[in-house]
C-alpha positions as CSV (number, residue, x, y, z in Angstrom):
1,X,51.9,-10.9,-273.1
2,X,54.1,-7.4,-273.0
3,X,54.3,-4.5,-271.9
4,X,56.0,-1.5,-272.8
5,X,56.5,2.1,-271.6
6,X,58.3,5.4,-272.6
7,X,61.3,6.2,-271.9
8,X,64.4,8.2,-273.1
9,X,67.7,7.8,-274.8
10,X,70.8,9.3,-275.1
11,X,73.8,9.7,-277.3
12,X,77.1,11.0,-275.9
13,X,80.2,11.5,-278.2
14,X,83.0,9.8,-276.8
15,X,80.8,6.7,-278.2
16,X,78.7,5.6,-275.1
17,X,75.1,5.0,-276.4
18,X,72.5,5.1,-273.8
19,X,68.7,3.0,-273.9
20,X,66.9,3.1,-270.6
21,X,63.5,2.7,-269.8
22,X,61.3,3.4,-266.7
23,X,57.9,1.3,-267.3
24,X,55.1,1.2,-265.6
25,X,54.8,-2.7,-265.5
26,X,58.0,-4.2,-267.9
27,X,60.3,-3.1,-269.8
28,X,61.6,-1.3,-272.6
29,X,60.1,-0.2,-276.0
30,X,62.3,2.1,-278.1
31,X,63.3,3.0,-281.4
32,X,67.0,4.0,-281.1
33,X,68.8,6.8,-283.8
34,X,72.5,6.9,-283.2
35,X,73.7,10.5,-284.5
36,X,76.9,10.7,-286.5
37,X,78.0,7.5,-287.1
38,X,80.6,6.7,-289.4
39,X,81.1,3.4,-291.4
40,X,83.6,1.1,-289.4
41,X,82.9,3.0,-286.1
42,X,82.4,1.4,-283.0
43,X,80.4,2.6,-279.9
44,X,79.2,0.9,-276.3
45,X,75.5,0.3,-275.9
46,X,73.7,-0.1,-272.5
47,X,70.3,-1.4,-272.8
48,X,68.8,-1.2,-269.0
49,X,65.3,-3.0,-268.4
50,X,63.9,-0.9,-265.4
51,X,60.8,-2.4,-264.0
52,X,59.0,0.2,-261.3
53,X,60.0,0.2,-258.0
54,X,56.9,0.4,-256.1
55,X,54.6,-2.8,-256.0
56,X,52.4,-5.5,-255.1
57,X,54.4,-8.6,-255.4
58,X,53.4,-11.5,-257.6
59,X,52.4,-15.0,-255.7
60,X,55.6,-17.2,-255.5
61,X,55.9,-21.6,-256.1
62,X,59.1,-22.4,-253.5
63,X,60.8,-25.8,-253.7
64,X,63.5,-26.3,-251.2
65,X,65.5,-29.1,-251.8
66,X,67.8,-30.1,-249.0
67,X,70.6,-33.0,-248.7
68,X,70.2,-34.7,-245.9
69,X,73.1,-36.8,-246.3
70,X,75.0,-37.6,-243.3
71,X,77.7,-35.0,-243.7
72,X,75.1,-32.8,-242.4
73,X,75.2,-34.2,-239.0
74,X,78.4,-31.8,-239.0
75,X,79.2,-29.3,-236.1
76,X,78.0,-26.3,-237.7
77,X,81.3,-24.0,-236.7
78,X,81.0,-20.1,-236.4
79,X,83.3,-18.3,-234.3
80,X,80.4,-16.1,-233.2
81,X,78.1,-18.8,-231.7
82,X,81.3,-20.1,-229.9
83,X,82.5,-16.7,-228.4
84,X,78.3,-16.7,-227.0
85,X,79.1,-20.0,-225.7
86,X,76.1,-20.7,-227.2
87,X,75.8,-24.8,-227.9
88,X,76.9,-25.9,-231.2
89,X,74.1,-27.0,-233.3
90,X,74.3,-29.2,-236.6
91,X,74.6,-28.1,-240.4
92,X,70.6,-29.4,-240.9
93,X,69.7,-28.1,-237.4
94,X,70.8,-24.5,-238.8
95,X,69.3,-25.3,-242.2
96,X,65.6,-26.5,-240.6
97,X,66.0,-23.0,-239.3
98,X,66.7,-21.2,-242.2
99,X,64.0,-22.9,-243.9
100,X,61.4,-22.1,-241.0
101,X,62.0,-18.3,-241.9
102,X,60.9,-19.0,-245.6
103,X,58.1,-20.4,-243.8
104,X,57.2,-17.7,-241.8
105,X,58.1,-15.0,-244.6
106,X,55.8,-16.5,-246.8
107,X,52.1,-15.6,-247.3
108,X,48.7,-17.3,-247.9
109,X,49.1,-16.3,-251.3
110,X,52.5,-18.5,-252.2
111,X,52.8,-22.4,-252.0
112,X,55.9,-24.1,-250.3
113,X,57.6,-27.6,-251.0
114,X,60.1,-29.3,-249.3
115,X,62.4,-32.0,-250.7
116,X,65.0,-33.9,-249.0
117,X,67.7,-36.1,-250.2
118,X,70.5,-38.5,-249.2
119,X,70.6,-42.3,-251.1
120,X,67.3,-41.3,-252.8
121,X,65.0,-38.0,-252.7
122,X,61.5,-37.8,-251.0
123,X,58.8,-35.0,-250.9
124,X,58.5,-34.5,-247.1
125,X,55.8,-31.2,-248.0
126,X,53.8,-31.1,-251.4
127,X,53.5,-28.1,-252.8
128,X,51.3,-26.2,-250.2
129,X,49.4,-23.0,-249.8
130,X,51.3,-20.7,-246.8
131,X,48.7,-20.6,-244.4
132,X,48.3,-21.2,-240.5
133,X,48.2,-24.5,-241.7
134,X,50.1,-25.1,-244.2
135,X,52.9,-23.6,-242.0
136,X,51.9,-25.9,-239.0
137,X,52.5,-28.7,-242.1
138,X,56.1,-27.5,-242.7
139,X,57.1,-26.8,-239.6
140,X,56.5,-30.6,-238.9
141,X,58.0,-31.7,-242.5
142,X,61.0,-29.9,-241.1
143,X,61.2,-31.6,-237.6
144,X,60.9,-34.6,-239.4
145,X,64.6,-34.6,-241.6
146,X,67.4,-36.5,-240.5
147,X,70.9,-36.8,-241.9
148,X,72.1,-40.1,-242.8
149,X,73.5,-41.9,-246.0
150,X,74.7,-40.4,-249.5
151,X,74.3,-37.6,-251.9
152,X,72.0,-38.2,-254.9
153,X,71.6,-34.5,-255.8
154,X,69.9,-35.0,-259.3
155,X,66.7,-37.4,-257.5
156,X,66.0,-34.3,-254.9
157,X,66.3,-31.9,-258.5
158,X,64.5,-33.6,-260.6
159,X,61.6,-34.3,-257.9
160,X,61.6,-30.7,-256.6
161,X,61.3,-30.0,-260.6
162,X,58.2,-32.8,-261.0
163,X,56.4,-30.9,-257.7
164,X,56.5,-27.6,-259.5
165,X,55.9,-28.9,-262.5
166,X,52.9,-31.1,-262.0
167,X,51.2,-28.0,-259.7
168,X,52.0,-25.0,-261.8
169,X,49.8,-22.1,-262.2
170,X,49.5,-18.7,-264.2
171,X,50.3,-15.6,-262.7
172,X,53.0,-16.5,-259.8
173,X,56.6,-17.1,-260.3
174,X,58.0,-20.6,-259.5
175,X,62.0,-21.2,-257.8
176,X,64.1,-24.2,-256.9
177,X,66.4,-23.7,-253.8
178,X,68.8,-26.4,-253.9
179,X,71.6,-27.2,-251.1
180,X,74.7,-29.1,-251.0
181,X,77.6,-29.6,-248.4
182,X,79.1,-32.5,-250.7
183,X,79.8,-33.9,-253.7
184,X,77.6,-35.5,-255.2
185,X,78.3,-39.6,-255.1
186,X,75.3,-40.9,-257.0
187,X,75.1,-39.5,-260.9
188,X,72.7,-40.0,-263.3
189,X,73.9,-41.7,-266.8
190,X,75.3,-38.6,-268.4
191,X,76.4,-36.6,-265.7
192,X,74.4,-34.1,-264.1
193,X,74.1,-31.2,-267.1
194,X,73.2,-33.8,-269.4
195,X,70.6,-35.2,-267.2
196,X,68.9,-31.7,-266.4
197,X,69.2,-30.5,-270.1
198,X,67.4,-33.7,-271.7
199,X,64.4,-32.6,-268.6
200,X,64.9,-29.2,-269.8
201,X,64.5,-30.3,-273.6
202,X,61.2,-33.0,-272.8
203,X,59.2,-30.3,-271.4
204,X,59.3,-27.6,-273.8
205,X,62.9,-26.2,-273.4
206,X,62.1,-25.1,-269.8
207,X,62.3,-25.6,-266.4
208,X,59.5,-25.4,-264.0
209,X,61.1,-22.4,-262.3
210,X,64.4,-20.6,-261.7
211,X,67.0,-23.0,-259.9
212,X,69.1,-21.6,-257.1
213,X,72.1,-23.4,-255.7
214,X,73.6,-23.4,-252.7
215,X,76.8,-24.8,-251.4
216,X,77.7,-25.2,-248.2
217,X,81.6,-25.2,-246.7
218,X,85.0,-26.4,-248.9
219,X,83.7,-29.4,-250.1
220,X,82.5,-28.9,-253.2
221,X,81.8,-29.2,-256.8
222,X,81.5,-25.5,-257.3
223,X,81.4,-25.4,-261.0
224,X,78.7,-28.5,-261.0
225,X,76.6,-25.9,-259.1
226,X,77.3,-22.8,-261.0
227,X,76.4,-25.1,-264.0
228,X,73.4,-25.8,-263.0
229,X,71.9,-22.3,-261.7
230,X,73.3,-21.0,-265.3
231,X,71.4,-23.6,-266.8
232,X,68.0,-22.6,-264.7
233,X,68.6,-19.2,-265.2
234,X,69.1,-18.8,-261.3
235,X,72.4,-18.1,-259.0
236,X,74.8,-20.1,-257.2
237,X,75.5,-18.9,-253.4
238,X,78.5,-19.8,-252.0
239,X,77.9,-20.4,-247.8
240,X,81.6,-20.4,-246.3
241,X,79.9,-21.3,-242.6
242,X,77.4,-21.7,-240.5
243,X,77.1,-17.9,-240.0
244,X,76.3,-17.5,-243.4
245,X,73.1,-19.5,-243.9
246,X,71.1,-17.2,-242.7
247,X,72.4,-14.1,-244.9
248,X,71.9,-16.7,-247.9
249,X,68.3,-17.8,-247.6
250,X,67.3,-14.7,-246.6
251,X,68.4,-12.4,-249.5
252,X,67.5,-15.0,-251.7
253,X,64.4,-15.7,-250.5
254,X,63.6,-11.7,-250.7
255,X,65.0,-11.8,-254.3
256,X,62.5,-14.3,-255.1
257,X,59.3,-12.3,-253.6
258,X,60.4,-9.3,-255.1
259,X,60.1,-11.4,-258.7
260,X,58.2,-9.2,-261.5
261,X,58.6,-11.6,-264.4
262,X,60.5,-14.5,-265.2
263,X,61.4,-15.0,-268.9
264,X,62.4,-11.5,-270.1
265,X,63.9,-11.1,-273.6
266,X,65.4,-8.1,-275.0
267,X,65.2,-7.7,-278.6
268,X,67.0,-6.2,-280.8
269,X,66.4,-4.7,-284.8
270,X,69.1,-3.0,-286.3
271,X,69.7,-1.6,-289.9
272,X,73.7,-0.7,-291.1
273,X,75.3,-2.3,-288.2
274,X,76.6,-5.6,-286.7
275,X,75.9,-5.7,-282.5
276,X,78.5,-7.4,-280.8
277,X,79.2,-10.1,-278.0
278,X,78.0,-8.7,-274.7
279,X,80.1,-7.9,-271.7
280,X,79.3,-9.5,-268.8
281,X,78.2,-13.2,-269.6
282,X,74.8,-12.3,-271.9
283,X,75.1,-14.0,-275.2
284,X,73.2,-12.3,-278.0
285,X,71.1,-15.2,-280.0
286,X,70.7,-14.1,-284.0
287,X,67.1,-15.2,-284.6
288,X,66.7,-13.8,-288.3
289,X,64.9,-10.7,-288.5
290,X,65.9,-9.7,-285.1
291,X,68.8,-10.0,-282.0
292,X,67.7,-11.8,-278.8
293,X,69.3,-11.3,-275.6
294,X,67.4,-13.7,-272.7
295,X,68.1,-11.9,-269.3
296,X,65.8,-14.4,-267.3
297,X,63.8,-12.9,-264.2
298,X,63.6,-9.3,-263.5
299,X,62.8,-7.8,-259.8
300,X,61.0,-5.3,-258.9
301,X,63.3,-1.8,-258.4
302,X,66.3,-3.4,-259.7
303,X,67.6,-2.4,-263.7
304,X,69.0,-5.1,-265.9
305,X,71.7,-3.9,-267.5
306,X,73.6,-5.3,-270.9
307,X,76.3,-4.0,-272.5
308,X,77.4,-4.3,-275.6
309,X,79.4,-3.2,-278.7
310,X,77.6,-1.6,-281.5
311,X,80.0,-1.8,-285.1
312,X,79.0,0.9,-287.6
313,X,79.0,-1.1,-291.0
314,X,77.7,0.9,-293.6
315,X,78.0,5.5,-294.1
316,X,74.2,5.5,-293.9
317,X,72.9,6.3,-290.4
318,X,72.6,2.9,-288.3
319,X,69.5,2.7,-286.3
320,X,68.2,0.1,-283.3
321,X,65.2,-0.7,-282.4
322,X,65.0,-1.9,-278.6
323,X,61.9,-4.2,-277.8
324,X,61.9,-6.3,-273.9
325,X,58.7,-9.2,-273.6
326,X,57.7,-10.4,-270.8
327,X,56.9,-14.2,-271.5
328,X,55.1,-14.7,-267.9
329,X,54.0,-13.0,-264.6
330,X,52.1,-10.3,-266.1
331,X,48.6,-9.4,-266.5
332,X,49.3,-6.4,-268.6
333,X,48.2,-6.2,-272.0
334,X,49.6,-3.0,-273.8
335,X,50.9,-3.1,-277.2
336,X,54.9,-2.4,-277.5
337,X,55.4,0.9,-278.6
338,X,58.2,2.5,-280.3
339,X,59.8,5.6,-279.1
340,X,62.2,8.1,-280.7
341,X,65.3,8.8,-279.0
342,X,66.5,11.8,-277.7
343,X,70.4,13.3,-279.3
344,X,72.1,14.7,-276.3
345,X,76.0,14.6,-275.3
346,X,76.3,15.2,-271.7
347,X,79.1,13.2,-269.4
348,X,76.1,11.7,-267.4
349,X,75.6,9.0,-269.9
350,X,79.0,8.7,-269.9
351,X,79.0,7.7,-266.6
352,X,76.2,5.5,-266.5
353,X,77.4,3.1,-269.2
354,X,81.0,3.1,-267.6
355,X,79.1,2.2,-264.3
356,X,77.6,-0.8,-266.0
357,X,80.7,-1.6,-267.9
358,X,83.1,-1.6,-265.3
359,X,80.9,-4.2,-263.6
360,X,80.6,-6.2,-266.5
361,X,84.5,-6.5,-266.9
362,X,84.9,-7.6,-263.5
363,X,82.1,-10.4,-264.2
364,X,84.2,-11.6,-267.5
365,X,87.5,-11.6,-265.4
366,X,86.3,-13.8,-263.3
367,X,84.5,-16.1,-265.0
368,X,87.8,-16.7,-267.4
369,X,89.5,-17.0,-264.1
370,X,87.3,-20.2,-263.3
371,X,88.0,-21.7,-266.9
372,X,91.5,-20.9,-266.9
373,X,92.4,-22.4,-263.6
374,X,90.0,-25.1,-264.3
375,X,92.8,-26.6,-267.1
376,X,95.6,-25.4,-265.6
377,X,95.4,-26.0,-261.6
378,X,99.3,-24.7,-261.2
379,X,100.2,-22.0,-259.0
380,X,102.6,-20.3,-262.0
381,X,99.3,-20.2,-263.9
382,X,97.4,-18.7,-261.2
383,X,99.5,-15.6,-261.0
384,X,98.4,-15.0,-264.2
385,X,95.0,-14.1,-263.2
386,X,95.8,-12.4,-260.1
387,X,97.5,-9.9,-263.0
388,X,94.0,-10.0,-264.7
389,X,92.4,-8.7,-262.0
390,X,94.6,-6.2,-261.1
391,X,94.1,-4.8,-264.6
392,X,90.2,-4.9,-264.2
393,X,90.9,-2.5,-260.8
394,X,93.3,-0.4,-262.8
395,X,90.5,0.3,-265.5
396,X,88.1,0.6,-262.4
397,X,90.0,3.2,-260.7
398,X,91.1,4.9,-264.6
399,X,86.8,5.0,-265.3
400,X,85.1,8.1,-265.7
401,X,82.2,6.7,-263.6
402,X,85.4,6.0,-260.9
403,X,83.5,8.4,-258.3
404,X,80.4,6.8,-258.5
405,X,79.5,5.0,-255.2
406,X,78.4,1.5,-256.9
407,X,81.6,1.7,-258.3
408,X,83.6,2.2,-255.1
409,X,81.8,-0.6,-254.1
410,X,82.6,-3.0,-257.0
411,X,86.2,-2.5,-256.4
412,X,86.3,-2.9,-252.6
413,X,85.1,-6.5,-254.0
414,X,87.3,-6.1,-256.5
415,X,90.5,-5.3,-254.6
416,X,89.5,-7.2,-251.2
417,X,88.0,-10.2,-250.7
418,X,88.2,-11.2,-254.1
419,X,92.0,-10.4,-254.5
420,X,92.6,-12.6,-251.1
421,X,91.0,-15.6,-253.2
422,X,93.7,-15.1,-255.4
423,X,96.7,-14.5,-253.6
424,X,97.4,-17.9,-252.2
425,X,97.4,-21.1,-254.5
426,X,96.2,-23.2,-251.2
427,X,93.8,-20.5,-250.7
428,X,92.2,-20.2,-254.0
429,X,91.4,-24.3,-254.3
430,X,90.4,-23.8,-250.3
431,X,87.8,-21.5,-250.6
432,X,88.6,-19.2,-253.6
433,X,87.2,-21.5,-256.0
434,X,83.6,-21.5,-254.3
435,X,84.0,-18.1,-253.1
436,X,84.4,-16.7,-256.5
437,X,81.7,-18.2,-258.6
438,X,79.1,-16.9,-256.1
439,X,80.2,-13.5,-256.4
440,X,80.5,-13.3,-260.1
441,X,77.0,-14.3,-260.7
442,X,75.5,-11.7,-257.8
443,X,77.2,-9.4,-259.8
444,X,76.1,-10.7,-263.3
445,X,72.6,-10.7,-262.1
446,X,72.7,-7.5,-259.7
447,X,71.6,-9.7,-257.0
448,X,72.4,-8.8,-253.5
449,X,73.0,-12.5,-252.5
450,X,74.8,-11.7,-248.6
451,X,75.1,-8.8,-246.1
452,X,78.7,-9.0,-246.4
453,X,80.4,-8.2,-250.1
454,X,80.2,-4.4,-250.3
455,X,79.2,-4.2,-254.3
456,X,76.5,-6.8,-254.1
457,X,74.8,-4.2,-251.0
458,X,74.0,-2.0,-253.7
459,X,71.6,-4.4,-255.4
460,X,67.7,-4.6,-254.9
461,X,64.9,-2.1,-255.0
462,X,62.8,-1.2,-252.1
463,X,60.6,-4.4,-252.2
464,X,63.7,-6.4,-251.8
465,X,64.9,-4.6,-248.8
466,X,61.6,-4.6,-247.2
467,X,61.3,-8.0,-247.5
468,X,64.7,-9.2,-246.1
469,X,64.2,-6.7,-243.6
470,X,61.3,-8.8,-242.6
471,X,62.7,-12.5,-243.3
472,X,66.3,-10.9,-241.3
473,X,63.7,-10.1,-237.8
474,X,61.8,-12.8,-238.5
475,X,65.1,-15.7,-238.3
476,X,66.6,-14.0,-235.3
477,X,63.4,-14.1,-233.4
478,X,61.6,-17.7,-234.3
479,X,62.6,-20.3,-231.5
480,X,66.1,-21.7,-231.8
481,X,66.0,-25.4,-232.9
482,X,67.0,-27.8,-230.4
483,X,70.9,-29.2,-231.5
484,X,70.0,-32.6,-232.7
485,X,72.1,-35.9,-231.8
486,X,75.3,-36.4,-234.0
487,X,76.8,-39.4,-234.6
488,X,80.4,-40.3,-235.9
489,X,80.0,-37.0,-238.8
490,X,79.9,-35.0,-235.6
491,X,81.4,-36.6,-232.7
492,X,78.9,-35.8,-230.4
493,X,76.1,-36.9,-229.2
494,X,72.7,-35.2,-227.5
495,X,71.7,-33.6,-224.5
496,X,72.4,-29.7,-225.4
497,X,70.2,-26.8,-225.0
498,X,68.7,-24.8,-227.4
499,X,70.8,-21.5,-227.7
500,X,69.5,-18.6,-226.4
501,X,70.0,-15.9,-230.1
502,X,70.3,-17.4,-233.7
503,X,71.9,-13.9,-234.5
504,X,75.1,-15.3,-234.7
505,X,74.0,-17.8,-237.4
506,X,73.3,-15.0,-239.1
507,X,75.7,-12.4,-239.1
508,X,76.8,-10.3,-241.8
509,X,80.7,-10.6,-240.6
510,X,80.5,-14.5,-239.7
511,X,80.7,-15.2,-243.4
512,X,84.3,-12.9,-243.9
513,X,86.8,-15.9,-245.5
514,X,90.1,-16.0,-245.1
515,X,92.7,-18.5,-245.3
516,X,91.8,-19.8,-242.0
517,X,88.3,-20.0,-241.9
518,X,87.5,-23.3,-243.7
């Protein structure tokens, strides 16, 4: 199943190269003449997948998987709740809530599962439809959690994986949201990757859905979690504290509904030249007679954009021709089509690939960041990437797309919050290391994953918005949970109130870090 639609493309001379699409239902079909190449040249290619904005969204399979080990029997701290005088609630009371909105947010068209797990997973919701009663079912699954014992994270994956697995069906996309506040103290032989790679490998090389990490507070294994959303072709989401919950599940959640197609590979024939390693994380797969780029799940409104170097290697003309399938969610049936490009030279394409780039050198900064501190922990080494950094803001600011207001907003990331990770050697192993992982992949993706980070606002098409609008009302206005007894994780025991507003448990400044905040 694909689908293809016309397009245009351009060719400016400094070397930018230009392929975008605007489909009517996928992506992009296009047969690609570069003008005035020269053997040994070099150019920049973007290659954006641009599904339509305006549509009726696909059916959606949702497992949560929550720990319910006894660490989240916590106080769930936010300085906003306390100034309210509001009565402190517990990491799982604020986490039922969360996952009551997906509840409510939800339609009689998408199914819901809830896992929960401490010394050993159990399904507390099979997969069910998101009626009246089906949400009257999870409303009780949720009452019914309670925090005690350890943290076997790979039983609640792999059985939120068997649920999805066992009930799938054509036609609606299928995501795991996984969340931690721990480290995980029960492993499977292997380790974790090992363990979800063999599942991966035993059931046709893949998952059952996208999987979504999320990690809650400074005690973490970051990079397990990054590893494993990689791996699923989903995102990790760093939550700092209890005011960032909401923000989390919500924009994820609206990600998720706004899904047009999971599986989406860009394909790539060329004749007389060699395409290079993407910026930004993509890796390009040689598969014989063509390239392969997977870019896994597109939404609605929102471009995919990959860029990558294009090496001239023979006088003759080079020439690329651009195919995108859609391996699921999509009824369509048109044959791909190939389109000639348009020659043009005007400083707008310019612009748009050095949008795309600059965001793509920011991704790869980071993420060398996280491997380099990773085998050298020392603070002499860290400064080392706070200087890599400040290069990938001095080519920001030096771009030609410097102007451009998604670019202003990549470097108030850039040069704020993610610069304060950086500047401290306590800080950066306090919350840098979580903090930083989250961003790069909401950037990688073009996922608006919070209502704080200033680049990531600029993510998401109008389904997206319209939908967290809704799941945004829809937390702050559902009953408050009641706080729950805590034991000796806590130091507190029952007889609160329900507060009055969740607002502040969802608050786009609760979840600003800083070196005092965790």
């Amino acid at each position: 199943q694909v689908a293809a639609a016309k397009g245009t493309a351009y060719f400016s001379p400094p070397g930018y190269f230009l392929a975008a699409a605007s489909p009517s239902m996928a992506v992009v079909a296009r047969a690609v003449a570069v003008a005035e190449a020269k053997a040994g040249g070099h150019q920049t290619v973007l290659l954006s997948a641009c599904p339509p904005n305006e549509a009726d969204r696909l059916p959606c399979d949702m497992c949560v998987v929550v720990d319910v080990s006894g660490s989240m029997q916590q106080e769930a701290v936010v300085k906003t709740a306390q100034e309210a005088g509001a009565p402190q609630l517990s990491v799982l009371d604020i986490v039922r809530h969360a996952v009551k909105t997906v509840v409510h947010t939800l339609g009689e068209g998408d199914r819901l599962a809830i896992v929960a797990y401490s010394n050993h997973a159990s399904t507390v919701l099979s997969l069910s439809s998101m009626t009246a009663d089906g949400k009257g079912l999870a409303e009780q699954a949720l009452q019914s959690l309670v925090a005690d014992g350890q943290t076997n994270l790979w039983d609640g994956l792999k059985t939120g994986m068997d649920l999805l697995l066992a009930a799938a069906r054509p036609g609606a996309s299928a995501a795991m949201l996984l969340l931690t506040d721990g480290v995980p103290n029960k492993v499977p032989e292997g380790g974790h990757m090992e363990a979800l790679r063999a599942y991966k490998s035993g059931h046709g090389g893949k998952l059952p859905g996208t999987l979504h990490t999320f990690g809650f507070g400074k005690d973490l294994d970051s990079k397990l979690l990054d590893d494993l959303a990689s791996e699923g072709e989903g995102m990790y989401v760093f939550i700092p504290d209890a005011g960032f919950v909401g923000t989390a599940f919500v924009n994820m959640m609206s990600q998720l509904l706004a899904t047009m197609a999971e599986d989406v590979i860009i394909k790539l024939d060329v004749e007389n030249c060699e395409v290079g390693e993407p910026w930004g994380g993509w890796k390009v797969e040689d598969k014989g007679d063509f390239k392969s780029i997977s870019v896994g799940s597109l939404q609605f409104g929102q471009s995919r954009d990959i860029v990558l170097p294009l090496k001239h290697t023979a006088a003759a003309q080079p020439s690329v021709v651009v195919n995108a399938a859609l391996k699921r969610n999509t009824d369509a049936r048109v044959e791909l089509e190939r389109v000639d490009a348009k020659v043009g030279g005007d400083d707008e394409a310019d612009r748009l690939v050095e949008e795309q780039y600059c965001r793509c050198i920011f991704v790869d900064a980071v993420r060398a960041t996280l491997a380099g501190m990773a085998t050298d922990r020392s603070e002499e080494h860290l400064k080392t990437h706070v200087a890599r950094i400040n290069d990938v803001a001095a080519a920001i600011r030096a771009s030609p797309a410097s102007a451009n207001e998604n670019v202003l907003a990549l470097l108030e990331d850039v040069t704020g919050q993610v610069t304060e990770a950086l500047s401290r050697h306590d800080w950066y192993w306090k919350w840098g290391c979580h903090y930083l992982p989250s961003v790069m992949f909401a950037h990688q993706l073009q996922i608006c994953n919070n209502f704080k980070d200033p680049g990531v606002q600029k993510y998401g098409g109008k389904l997206f918005q319209e939908l967290r609008d809704e799941a945004d009302e829809i937390f702050c206005k559902i009953p408050a949970p009641k706080p729950t007894a805590r034991s000796s994780y806590g130091g507190g025991g029952g007889g609160y109130s329900a507060p009055v507003s969740m607002a502040a448990y969802h608050n786009a400044s609760a979840g600003c870090v800083d070196g005092s905040s965790l």
